[in-house]
C-alpha positions in Angstrom: 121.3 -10.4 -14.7 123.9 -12.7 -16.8 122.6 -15.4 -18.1 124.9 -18.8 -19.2 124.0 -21.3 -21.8 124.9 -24.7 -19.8 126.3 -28.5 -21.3 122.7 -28.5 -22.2 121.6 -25.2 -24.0 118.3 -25.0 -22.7 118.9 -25.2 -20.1 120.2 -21.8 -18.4 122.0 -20.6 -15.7 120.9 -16.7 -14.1 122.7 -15.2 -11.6 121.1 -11.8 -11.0 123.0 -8.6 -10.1 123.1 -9.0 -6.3 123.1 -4.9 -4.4 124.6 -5.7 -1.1 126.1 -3.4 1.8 126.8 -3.4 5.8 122.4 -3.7 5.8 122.5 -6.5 3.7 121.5 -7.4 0.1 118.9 -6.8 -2.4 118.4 -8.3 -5.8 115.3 -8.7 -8.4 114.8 -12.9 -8.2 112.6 -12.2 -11.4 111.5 -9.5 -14.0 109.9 -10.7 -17.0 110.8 -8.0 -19.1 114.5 -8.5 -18.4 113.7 -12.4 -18.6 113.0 -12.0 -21.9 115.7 -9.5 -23.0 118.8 -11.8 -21.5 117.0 -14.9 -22.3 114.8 -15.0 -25.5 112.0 -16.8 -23.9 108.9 -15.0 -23.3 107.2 -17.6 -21.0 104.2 -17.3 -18.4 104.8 -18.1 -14.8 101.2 -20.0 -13.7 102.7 -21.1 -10.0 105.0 -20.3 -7.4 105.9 -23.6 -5.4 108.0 -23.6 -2.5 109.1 -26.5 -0.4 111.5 -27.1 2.9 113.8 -29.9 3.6 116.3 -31.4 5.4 120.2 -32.3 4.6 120.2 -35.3 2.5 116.2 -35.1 1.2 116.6 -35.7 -2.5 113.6 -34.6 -4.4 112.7 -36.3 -7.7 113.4 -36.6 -10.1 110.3 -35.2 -11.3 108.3 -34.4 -14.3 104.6 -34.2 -16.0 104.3 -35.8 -18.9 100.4 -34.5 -19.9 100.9 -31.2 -18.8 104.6 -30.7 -18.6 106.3 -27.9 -16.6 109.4 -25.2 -17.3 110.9 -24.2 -14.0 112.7 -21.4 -12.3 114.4 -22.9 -9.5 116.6 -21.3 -6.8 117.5 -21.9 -3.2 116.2 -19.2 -0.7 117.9 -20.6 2.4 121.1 -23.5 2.1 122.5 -25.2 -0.7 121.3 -27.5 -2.9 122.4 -29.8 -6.2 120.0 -28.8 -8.3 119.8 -31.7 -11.4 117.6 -31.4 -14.9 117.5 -34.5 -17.2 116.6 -33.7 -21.0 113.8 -36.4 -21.7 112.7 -35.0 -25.4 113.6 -38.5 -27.4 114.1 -36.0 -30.4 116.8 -33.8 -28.8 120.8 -34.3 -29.3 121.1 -34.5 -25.6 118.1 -37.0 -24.6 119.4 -38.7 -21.8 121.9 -36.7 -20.5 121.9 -34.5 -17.4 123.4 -31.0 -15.8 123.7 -30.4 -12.2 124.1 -26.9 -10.2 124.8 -26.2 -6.8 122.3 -23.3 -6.0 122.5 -21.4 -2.6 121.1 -18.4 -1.1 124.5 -17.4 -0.7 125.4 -17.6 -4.6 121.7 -16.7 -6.0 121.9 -18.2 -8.6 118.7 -19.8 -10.7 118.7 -22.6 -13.1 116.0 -22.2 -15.9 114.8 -26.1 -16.9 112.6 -25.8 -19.9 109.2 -28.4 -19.9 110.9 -31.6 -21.3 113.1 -32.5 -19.0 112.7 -34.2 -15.5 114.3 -31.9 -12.1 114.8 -32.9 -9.2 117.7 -31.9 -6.2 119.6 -32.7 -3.3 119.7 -31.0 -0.3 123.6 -30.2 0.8 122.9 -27.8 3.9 121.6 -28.6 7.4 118.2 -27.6 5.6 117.4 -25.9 2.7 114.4 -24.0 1.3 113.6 -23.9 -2.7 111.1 -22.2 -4.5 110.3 -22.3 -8.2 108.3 -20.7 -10.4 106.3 -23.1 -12.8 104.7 -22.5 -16.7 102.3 -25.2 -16.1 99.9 -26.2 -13.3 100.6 -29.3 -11.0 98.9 -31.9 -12.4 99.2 -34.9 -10.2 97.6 -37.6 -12.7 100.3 -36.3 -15.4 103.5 -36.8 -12.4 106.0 -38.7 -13.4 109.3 -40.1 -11.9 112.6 -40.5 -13.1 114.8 -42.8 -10.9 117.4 -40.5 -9.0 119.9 -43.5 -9.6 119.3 -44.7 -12.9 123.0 -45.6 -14.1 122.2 -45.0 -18.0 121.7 -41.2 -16.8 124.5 -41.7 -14.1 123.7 -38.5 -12.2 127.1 -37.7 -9.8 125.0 -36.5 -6.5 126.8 -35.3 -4.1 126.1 -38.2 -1.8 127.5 -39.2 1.4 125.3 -41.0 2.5 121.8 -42.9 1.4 119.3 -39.9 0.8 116.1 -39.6 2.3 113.6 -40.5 -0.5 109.8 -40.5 -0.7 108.2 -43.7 -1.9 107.6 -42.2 -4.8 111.0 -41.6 -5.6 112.4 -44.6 -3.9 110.4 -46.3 -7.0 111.1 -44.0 -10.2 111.2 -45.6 -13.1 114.7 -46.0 -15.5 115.1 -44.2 -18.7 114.2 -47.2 -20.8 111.0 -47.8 -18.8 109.8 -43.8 -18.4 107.3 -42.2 -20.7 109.0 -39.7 -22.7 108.4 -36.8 -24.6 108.8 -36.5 -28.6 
């Protein structure tokens, strides 16, 4: 596993050592001892979420603020832009974003620590993402972060409108989010 500090250094970037031959591939998508090792965090994983979606769906951007979450996130199938915003008011990169494209193909995980709002878009035909999560889903604690807040001025790999919830469709902006300390 190599693990990569990103523009924001909590947040991480894991690609795993990928075994692949004429059968195919294999790779571990998680050991905790290694985890810990390569990353310095020795975290608990209380949920495994996994979700489906269709070219264009952007997802989030999402946080808890009560009960907030660190995620694991990787695409099993397709490709996605996977996006964390750092929304700790004391950190020296509050407000700012980094963005990953993560694919079955590449394997590749980004680690966004509890903190910081995630959300992606999906670039495939359709895409399926699971994440691991250090915190239970806490609906009452959900927050949203507009996807198109220009103060965080998130470059999505658009081409179109995205297909939104109505929860997303209505995030609120930076200035008007709850935030963490």
């Amino acid at each position: 596993m190599n693990v990569e500090t990103t523009a924001i250094p909590d947040v991480l970037l894991i690609t795993p050592k990928v075994f692949a031959d004429t059968r195919g591939f294999f790779y571990e998508s998680y050991n905790h001892q290694k985890f810990v090792e390569k990353t310095g965090l020795n975290i608990t994983f209380v949920q495994d979420n996994h979700s489906r979606s269709q070219k264009n769906v952007l997802r989030g951007l999402h946080y808890q603020i009560g009960k907030p979450q660190g995620k694991l996130v990787r695409a099993l199938v397709g490709v996605i832009q996977d996006v964390a915003v750092d929304l700790r008011q004391s950190s020296p990169t509050f407000g700012k974003s980094v963005s990953y494209v993560l694919s079955a193909e590449n394997c590749q995980q980004l680690w966004i620590p509890a903190g910081f709002a995630h959300g992606f878009l999906v670039l495939s035909d359709f895409a399926e993402v699971a994440y691991k999560a250090t915190d239970y889903y806490a609906p009452s604690e959900e927050r949203c972060l507009l996807w198109e807040d220009p103060e965080v001025a998130i470059a999505w790999q658009l081409d179109e409108s995205p297909i939104l919830s109505d929860k997303d469709a209505v995030g609120k902006s930076l200035k008007e989010a709850e935030l963490f300390v």
